[in-house]
C-alpha positions in Angstrom: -22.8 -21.0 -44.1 -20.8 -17.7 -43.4 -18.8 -16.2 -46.3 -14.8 -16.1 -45.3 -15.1 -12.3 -45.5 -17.5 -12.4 -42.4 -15.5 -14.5 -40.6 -12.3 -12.9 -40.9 -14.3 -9.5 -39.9 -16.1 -11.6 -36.8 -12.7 -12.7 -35.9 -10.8 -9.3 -36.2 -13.7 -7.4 -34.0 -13.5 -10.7 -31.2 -9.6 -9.7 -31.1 -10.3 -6.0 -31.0 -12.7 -6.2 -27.9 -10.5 -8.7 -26.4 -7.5 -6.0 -26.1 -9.8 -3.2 -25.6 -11.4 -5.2 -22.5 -7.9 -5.9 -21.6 -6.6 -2.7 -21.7 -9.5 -1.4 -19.3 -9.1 -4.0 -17.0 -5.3 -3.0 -16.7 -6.3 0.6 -16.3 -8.6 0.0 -13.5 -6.2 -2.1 -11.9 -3.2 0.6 -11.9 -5.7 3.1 -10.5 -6.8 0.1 -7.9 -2.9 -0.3 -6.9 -1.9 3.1 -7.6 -1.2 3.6 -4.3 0.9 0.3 -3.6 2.7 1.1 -7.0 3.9 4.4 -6.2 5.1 3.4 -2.6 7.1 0.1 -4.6 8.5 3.2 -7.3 9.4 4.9 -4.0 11.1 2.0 -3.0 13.5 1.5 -6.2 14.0 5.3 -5.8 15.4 4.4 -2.2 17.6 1.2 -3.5 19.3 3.3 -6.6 20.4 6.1 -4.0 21.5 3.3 -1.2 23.0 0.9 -4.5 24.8 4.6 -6.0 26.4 5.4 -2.7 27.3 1.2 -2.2 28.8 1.5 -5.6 30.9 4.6 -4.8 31.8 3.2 -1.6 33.1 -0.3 -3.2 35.1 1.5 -6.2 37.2 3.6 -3.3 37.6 0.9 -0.6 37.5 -2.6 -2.7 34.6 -3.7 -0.8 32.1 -6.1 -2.7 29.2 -4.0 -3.6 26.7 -6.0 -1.4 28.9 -5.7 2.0 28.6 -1.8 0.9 25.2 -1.6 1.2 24.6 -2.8 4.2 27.4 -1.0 5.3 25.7 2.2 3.7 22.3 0.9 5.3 23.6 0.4 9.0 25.2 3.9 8.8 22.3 5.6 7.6 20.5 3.3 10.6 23.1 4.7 12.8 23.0 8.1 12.4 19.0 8.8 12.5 19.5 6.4 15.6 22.4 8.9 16.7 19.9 11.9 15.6 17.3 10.8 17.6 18.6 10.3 20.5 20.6 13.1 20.6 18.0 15.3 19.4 14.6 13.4 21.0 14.6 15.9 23.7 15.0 19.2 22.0 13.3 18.1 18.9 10.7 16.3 20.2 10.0 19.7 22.2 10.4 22.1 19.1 7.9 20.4 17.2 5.6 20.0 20.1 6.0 23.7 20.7 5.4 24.4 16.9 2.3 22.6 16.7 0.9 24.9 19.6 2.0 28.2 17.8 0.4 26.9 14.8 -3.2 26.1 17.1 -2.9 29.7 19.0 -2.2 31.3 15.2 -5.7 29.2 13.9 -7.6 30.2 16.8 -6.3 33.8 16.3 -7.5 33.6 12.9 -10.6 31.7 13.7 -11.7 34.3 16.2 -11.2 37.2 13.5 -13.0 35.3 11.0 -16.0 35.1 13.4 -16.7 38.5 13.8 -17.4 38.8 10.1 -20.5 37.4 8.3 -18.1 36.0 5.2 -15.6 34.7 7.3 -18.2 32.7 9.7 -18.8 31.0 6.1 -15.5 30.3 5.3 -15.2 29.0 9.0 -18.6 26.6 7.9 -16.6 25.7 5.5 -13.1 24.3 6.5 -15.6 22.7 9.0 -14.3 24.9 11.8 -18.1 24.2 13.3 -18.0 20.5 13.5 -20.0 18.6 16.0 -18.0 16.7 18.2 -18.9 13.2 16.5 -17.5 14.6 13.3 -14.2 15.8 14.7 -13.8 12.2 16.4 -14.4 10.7 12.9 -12.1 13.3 11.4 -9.5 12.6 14.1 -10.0 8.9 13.5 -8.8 9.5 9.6 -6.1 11.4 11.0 -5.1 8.7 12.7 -5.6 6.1 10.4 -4.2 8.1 7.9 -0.4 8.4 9.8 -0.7 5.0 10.3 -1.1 4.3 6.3 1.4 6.3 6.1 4.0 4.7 8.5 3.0 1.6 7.3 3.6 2.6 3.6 7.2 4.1 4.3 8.1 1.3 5.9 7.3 -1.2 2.7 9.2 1.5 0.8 12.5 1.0 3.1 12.0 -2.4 3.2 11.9 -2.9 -0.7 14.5 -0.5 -1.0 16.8 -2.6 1.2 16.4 -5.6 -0.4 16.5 -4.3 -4.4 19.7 -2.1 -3.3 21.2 -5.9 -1.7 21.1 -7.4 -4.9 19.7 -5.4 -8.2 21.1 -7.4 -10.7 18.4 -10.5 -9.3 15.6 -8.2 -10.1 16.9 -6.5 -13.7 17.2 -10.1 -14.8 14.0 -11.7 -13.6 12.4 -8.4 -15.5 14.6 -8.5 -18.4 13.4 -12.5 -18.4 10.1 -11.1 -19.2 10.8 -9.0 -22.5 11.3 -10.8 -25.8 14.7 -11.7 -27.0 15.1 -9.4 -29.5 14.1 -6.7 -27.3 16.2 -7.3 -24.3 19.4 -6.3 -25.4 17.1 -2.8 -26.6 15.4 -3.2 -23.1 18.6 -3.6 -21.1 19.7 -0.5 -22.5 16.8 1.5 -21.6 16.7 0.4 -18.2 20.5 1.4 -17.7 19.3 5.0 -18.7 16.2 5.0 -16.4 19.0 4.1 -13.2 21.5 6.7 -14.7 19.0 9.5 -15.1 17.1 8.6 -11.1 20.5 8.1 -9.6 21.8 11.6 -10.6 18.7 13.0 -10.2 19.0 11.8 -6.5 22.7 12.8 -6.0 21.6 16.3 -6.6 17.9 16.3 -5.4 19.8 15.3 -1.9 22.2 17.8 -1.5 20.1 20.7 -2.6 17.9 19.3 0.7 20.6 19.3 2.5 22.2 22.9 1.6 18.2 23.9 1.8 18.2 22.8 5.3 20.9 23.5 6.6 20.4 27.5 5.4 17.2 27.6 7.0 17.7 26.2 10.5 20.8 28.2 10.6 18.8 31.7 9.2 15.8 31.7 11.3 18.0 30.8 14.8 19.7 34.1 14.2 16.9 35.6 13.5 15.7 34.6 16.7 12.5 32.5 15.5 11.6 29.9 17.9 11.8 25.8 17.0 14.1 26.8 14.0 15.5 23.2 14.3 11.9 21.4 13.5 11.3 24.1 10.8 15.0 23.6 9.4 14.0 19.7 8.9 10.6 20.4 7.5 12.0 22.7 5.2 14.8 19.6 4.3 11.9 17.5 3.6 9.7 19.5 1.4 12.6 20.4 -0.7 12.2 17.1 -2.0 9.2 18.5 -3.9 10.3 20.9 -6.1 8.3 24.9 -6.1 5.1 23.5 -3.9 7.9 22.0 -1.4 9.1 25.7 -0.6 6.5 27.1 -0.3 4.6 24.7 2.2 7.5 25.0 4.4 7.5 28.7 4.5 4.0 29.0 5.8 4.6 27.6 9.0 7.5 29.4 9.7 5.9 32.4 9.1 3.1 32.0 11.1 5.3 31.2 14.0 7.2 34.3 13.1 3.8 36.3 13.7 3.8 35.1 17.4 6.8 37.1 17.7 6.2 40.4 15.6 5.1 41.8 12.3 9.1 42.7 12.1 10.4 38.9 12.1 7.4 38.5 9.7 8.8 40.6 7.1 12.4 39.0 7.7 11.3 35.5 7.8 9.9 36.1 4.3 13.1 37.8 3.1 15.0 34.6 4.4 13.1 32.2 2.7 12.9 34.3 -0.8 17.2 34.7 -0.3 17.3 31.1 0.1 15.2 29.9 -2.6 16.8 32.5 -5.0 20.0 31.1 -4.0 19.0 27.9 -4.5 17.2 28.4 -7.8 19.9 30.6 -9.2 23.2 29.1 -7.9 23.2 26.1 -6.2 20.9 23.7 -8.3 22.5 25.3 -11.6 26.1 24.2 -10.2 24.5 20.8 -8.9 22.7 19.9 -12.0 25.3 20.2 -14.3 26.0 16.4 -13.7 22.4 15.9 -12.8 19.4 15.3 -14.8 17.1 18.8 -14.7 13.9 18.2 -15.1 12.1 21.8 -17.3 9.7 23.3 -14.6 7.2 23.6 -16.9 7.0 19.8 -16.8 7.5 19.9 -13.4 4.8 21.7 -12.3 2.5 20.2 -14.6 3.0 17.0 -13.6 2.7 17.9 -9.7 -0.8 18.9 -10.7 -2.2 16.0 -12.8 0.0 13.4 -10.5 -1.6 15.2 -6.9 -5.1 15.2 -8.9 -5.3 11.9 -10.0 -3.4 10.1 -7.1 -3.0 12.8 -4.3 -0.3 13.3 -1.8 1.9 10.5 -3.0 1.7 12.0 -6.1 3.0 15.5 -6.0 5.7 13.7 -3.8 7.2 11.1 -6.7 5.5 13.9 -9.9 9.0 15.0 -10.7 10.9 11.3 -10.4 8.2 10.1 -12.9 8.6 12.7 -15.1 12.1 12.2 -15.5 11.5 8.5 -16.2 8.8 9.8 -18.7 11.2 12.0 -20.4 13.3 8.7 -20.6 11.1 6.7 -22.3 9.7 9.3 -24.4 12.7 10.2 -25.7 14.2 6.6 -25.9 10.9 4.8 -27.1 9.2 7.3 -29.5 11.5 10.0 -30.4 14.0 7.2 -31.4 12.7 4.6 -32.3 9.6 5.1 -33.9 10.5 9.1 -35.5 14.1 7.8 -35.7 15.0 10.9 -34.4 18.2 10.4 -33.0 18.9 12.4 -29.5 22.3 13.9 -28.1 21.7 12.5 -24.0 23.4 15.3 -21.9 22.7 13.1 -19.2 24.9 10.3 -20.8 27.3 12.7 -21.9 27.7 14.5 -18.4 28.3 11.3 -16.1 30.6 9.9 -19.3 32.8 13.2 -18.9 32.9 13.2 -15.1 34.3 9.5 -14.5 
């Protein structure tokens, strides 16, 4: 008959593989889903900014907060539709016109890189020699790939719409899920998380919008062709902070090199102005009510995030972070070093009502 000593150790190590079998299996299954979590997070991203704006909207006008959203939603809806049709034509034209200055710069490139022993490598390598089975297989992931994509943004707008509608219905359900005496602790937490994603958002969207706006207007007078479709790229990026900028800037400046080694030089200079600007005066003024993330962490996270999980990502790296920060700060600094933090956050939003 076992001794009560080699039970009690038989029945701690059953418990010990239990949890460590169960905290593999939920590891696996994050990576599995990675992708379909980060388009839901994407999602809540969407219904704090379309639930911040709703809420704005209702304190002004007296309008129930969930009338406001879909107010909010159908003018959003309205505009892009307004935008599009408006623009189809000259858009639609700019970025099909882009797309050929960007081939005739590759083939440019490619025919340089030929001539050369290295360069006919490097060619080998990006695959530049393909047989035409392989580029219809890589075409076919293109494909499929923009589809995923579509797909995936439009479970995003869908979730976003319908958490925005009603959030209080899915903080509850969650906060359902947490013990008693940590809901009140839990509630608390989650209020920061909203605060903290909903400025970063205010902010985050103007600077794409100022971003934008600057470089659509700068490279029409420079006199650099589809500055409109590289305006909006540039919008978009901005929504990833350092590598954003910097992807944007490379197309226009190879469509400024169809042009001359002149507009080459000034396209840089635009881009370097704008980003200086932005970097030195407009985010600093913006994100004094905002929550800054350090660019350190930034930047750090972009690489393990786009490592790990790829182009989704470096895309929602620096909204993680900040919720990262959050918790950190809330769940271990706090309460387990009871280390008690100033918020600036907290403090900022307080002062500005």
């Amino acid at each position: 008959m076992a001794a009560p000593a080699d039970n009690f150790f038989v029945h701690r190590t059953v418990i010990a593989v239990v949890i460590a079998a169960a905290a593999v299996l939920l590891v696996l299954g994050v990576w599995v889903a990675s992708s379909m979590l980060l388009l839901i997070f994407g999602g809540i991203l969407l219904a704090v900014l379309l639930h911040g704006i709703a809420e704005t909207l209702s304190a002004y006008s007296g309008i129930r907060e969930r009338w406001a959203v879909w107010i909010v939603v159908g003018t959003f809806a309205g505009i892009l539709g307004f935008g599009a049709w408006y623009l189809s034509g000259d858009l639609a034209g700019q970025f099909d016109e882009l797309g050929k200055s960007l081939t005739s710069v590759w083939d440019q490139v490619r025919a340089q890189l030929g001539k050369y022993a290295w360069g006919r490598e490097i060619l080998s390598t990006l695959g530049a020699r393909e047989s035409a089975d392989e580029r219809a297989t890589a075409i076919g992931k293109v494909i499929a790939a923009v589809l995923g994509g579509i797909s995936g943004l439009v479970i995003s707008l869908m979730l976003g719409i319908y958490i925005a509608a009603d959030p209080t219905l899915y903080r509850s359900g969650f906060l359902r899920l947490v013990p008693m005496r940590f809901r009140e602790h839990t509630a608390e937490i989650l209020n920061e998380l909203h605060d903290t994603l909903r400025a970063w958002l205010m902010g985050t969207a103007l600077v794409m919008i100022i971003v934008g706006t600057m470089t659509t207007l700068g490279l029409w007078l420079l006199g650099i062709p589809n500055s409109l479709a590289l305006g909006l790229l540039a919008f978009a990026l901005e929504f990833i902070p350092y590598i954003g900028p910097i992807l944007s800037a490379i197309p226009a400046v190879l469509v400024a090199s169809t042009v001359g080694s002149r507009e080459v030089l000034l396209v840089v200079l635009l881009y370097w102005a704008i980003q200086s600007l932005e970097g030195y005066v407009v985010s600093p003024l913006i994100y004094q009510k905002s929550a800054h993330i350090p660019p350190m962490l930034t930047i750090s996270a972009q690489v393990v995030l786009g490592t790990v999980l790829g182009v989704l990502g470096i895309v929602f790296a620096t909204p993680l972070m900040a919720c990262a920060l959050v918790l950190t700060q809330r769940l271990y600094v706090e309460d387990t070093l009871g280390d008690k933090l100033e918020r600036p956050l907290k403090r900022k939003l307080a002062e500005g009502k």
